[in-house]
C-alpha positions in Angstrom: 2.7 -45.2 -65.3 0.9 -41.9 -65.5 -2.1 -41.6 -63.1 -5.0 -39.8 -62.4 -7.0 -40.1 -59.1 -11.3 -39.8 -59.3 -14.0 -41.0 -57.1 -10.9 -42.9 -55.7 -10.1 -45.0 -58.5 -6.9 -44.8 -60.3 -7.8 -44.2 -63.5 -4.1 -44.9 -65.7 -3.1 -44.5 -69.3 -5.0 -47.4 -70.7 -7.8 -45.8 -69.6 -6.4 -42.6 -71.3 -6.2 -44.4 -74.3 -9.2 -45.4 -74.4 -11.3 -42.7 -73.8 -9.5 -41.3 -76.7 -10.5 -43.6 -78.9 -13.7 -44.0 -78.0 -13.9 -40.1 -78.6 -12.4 -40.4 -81.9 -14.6 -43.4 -83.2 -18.0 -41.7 -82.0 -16.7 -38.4 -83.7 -15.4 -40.2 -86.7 -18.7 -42.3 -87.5 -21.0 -39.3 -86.9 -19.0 -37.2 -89.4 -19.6 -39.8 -91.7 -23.0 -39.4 -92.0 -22.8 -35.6 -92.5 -20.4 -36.0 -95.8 -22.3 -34.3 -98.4 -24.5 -33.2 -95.9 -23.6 -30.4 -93.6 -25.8 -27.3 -93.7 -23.6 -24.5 -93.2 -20.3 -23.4 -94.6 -18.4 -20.1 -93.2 -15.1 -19.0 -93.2 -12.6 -18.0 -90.2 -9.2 -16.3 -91.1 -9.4 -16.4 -95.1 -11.7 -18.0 -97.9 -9.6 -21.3 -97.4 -9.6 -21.6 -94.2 -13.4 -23.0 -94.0 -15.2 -24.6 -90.8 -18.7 -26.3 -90.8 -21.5 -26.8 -88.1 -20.2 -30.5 -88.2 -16.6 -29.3 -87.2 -18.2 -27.8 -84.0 -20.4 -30.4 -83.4 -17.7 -33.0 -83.4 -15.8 -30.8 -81.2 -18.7 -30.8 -78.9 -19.3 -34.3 -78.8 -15.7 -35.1 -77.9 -15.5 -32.3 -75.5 -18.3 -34.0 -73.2 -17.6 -37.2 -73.0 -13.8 -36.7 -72.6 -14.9 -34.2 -69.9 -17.4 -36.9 -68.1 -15.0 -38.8 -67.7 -12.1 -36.6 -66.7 -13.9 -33.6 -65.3 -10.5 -31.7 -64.1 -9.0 -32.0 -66.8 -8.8 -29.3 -69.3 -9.7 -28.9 -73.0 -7.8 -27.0 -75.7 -10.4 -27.4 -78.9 -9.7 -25.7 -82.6 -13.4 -24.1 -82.1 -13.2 -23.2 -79.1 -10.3 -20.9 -80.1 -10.6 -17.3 -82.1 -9.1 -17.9 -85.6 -5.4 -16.6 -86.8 -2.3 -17.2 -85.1 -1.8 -15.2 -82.2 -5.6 -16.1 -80.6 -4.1 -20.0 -81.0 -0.7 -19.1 -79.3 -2.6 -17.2 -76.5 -5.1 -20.0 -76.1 -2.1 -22.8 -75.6 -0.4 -20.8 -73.6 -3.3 -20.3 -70.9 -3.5 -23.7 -70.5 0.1 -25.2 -70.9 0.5 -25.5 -66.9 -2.6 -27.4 -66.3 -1.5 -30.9 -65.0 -4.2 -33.0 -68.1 -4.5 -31.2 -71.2 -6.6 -32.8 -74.4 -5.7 -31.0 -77.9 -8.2 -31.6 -80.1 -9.0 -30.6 -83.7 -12.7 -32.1 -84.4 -12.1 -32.2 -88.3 -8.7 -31.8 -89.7 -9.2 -31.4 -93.6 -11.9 -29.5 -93.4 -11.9 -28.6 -96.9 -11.6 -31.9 -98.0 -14.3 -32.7 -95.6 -16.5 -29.9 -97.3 -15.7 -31.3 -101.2 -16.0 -35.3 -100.4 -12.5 -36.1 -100.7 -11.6 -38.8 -98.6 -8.9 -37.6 -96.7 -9.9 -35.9 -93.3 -9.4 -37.6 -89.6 -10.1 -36.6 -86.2 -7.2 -35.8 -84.0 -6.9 -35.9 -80.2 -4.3 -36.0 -77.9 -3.5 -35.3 -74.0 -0.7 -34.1 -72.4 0.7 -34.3 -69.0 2.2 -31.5 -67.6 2.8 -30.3 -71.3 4.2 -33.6 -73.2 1.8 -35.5 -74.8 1.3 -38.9 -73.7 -1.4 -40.5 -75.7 -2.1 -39.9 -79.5 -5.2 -40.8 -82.0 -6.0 -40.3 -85.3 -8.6 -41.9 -86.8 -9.7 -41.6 -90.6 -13.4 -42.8 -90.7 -13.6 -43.1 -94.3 -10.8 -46.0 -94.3 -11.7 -46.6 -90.6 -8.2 -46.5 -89.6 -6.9 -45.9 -86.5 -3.7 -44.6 -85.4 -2.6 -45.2 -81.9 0.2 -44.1 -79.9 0.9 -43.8 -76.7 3.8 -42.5 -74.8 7.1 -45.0 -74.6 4.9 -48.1 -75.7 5.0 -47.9 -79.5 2.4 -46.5 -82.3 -0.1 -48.5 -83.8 -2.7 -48.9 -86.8 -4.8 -51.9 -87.3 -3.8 -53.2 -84.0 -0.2 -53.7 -85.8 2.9 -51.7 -84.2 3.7 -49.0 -86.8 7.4 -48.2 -88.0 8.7 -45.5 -90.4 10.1 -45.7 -94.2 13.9 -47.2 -94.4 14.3 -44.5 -97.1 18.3 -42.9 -95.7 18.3 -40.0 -98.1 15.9 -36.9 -99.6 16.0 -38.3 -102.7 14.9 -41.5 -101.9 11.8 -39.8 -100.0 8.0 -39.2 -100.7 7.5 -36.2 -98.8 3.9 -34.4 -97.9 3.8 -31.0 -97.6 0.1 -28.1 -97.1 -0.4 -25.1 -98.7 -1.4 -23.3 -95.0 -4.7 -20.5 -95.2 -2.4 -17.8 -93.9 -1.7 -16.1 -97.3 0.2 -13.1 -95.8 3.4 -15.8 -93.6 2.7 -19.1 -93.9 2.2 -19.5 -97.5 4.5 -17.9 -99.0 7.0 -19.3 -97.0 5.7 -22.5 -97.2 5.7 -22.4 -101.3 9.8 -21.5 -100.9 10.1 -24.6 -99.2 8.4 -26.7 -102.1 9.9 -24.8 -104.8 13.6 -26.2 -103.1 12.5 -29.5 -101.9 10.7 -30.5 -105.2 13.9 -31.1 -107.1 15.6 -33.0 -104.3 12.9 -35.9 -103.5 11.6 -38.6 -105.5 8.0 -36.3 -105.0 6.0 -34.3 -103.3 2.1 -35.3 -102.2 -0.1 -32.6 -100.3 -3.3 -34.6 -98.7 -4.4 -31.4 -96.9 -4.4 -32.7 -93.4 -1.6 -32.2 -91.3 -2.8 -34.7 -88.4 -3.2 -37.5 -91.3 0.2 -36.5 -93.1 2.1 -37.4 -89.9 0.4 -40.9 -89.6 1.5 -41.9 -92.5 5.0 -40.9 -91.8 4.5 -42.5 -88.7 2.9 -45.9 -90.7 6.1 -45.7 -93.3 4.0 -44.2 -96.2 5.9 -41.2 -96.5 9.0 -40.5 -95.9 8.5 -37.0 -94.2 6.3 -33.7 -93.8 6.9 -30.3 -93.3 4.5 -27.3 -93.3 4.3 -23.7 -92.0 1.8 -22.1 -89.7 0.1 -25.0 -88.0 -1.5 -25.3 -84.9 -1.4 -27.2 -81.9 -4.5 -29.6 -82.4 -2.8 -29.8 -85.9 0.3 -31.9 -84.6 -0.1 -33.0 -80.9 -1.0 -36.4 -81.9 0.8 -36.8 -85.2 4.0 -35.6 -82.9 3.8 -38.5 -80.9 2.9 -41.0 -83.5 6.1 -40.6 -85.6 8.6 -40.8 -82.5 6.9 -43.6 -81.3 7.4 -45.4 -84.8 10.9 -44.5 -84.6 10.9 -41.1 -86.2 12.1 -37.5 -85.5 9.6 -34.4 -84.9 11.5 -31.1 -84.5 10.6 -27.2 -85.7 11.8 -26.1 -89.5 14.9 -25.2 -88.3 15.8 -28.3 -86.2 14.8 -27.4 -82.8 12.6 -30.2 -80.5 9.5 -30.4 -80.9 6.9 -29.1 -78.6 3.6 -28.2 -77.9 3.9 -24.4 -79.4 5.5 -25.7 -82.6 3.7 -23.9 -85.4 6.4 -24.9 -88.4 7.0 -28.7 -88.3 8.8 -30.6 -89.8 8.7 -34.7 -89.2 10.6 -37.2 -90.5 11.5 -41.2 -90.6 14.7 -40.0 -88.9 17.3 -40.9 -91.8 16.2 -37.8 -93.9 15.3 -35.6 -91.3 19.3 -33.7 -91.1 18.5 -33.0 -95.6 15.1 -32.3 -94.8 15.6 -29.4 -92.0 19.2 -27.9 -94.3 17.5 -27.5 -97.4 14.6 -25.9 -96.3 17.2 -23.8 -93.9 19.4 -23.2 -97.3 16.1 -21.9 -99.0 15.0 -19.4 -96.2 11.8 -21.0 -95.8 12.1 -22.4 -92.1 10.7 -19.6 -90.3 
């Protein structure tokens, strides 16, 4: 059992758990009342990559009451951090000893968030001493909840969560994202879809990453790969998956960890076709 010491109370995972989801809920219901309704629209690292005054206010709102709670522990937040690549590398990396880490990303979709389509979550996690330990994704428009936590199983509904039987690519649905970095990650990315499509039985693209991996982790797809995310992207999707039986690893077939930007994530029985035909098709990394 992991545990923190404050005001001298142990304060353990559960309580971990659910200070995360507390976060998530409060986030995820306030968002809600901003669809179709947010004020300001900019862009960070290209016209797709789009962030609102609701993705920063969510951020906020998650950032103080995780912080009330936890005061010394740190906070690694998508707003918080200059856009592009090597600004989210840096940021991780400054913080990748501290003993409590959260990862959050306040909105992820939000483009989808932006047009009204219903497929956006909130995604936080928190590591100890670098592995994460507890993951949550919650979708407020569905008001599902994804729940994981490390070595005890993932959950939505309150129901423990398992991955597809599907044992071969073309047996799988597989998710994929079409990534704002139009110079690296998207090209490479479309090599990867130009290969995979002919394999699998098909190809969906949602447009959040954190909401991709819970529904590999829930058994509604069969895997996910994409080039170019972030940390706050995958923390708690990473953790979701392997504790509903699947595989998480890099493109190329390396472990996953915490500075994974290409992903791929699997129900496990794919995951071998999966990483060698995007590895055949030069589009790992």
């Amino acid at each position: 059992m992991v545990s923190d010491q404050q005001d001298g109370a142990i304060i353990g995972r559960k309580s971990f758990t659910a200070v995360a989801i507390n976060c998530a809920a409060k986030a995820g219901e306030w968002i809600k009342t901003k669809l179709g309704n947010y004020e300001k629209l900019d862009t960070k690292m290209s016209a797709q990559d789009l962030v609102t005054e609701v993705d920063k206010g969510s951020e906020k709102l998650i950032k103080r009451l995780i912080l009330t709670h936890f005061p010394d522990h740190s906070f690694l937040g998508e707003e918080g951090v200059e856009p592009g690549p090597e600004a989210s590398a840096k940021a991780l990396e400054s913080k990748l000893q501290d003993e409590y880490l959260w990862i959050v990303d306040p909105i992820d979709g939000t483009t989808n968030f932006v047009h009204g389509f219903p497929f956006f979550v909130v995604s936080i996690a928190l590591a100890y001493r670098g592995e994460v330990i507890v993951g949550v994704v919650y979708d407020p428009l569905k008001d599902e909840l994804f729940l994981a936590e490390k070595g005890k199983g993932a959950y939505v509904h309150g129901k423990r969560m398992s991955v597809s039987p599907e044992d071969t690519l073309g047996s799988g649905l597989v998710a994929t994202g079409f990534p704002a970095d139009q110079q690296y990650a998207l090209p490479l990315n479309m090599k990867g879809l130009q290969a995979l499509a002919p394999q699998v039985r098909n190809i969906r693209s949602g447009g959040s990453a954190a909401l991709h991996m819970a529904y590999v982790a829930a058994g509604r797809l069969s895997g996910f790969w994409e080039i170019g995310l972030n940390s706050w992207d995958l923390a708690a999707g990473s953790l979701l998956v392997q504790e509903s039986g699947g595989q998480v690893t890099d493109t190329s077939g390396r472990p996953y960890h915490l500075g994974v930007r290409n992903v791929a994530a699997s129900n496990g029985h794919i995951h071998g076709e999966l990483v060698d035909a995007l590895t055949k098709a030069e589009a790992a990394e």
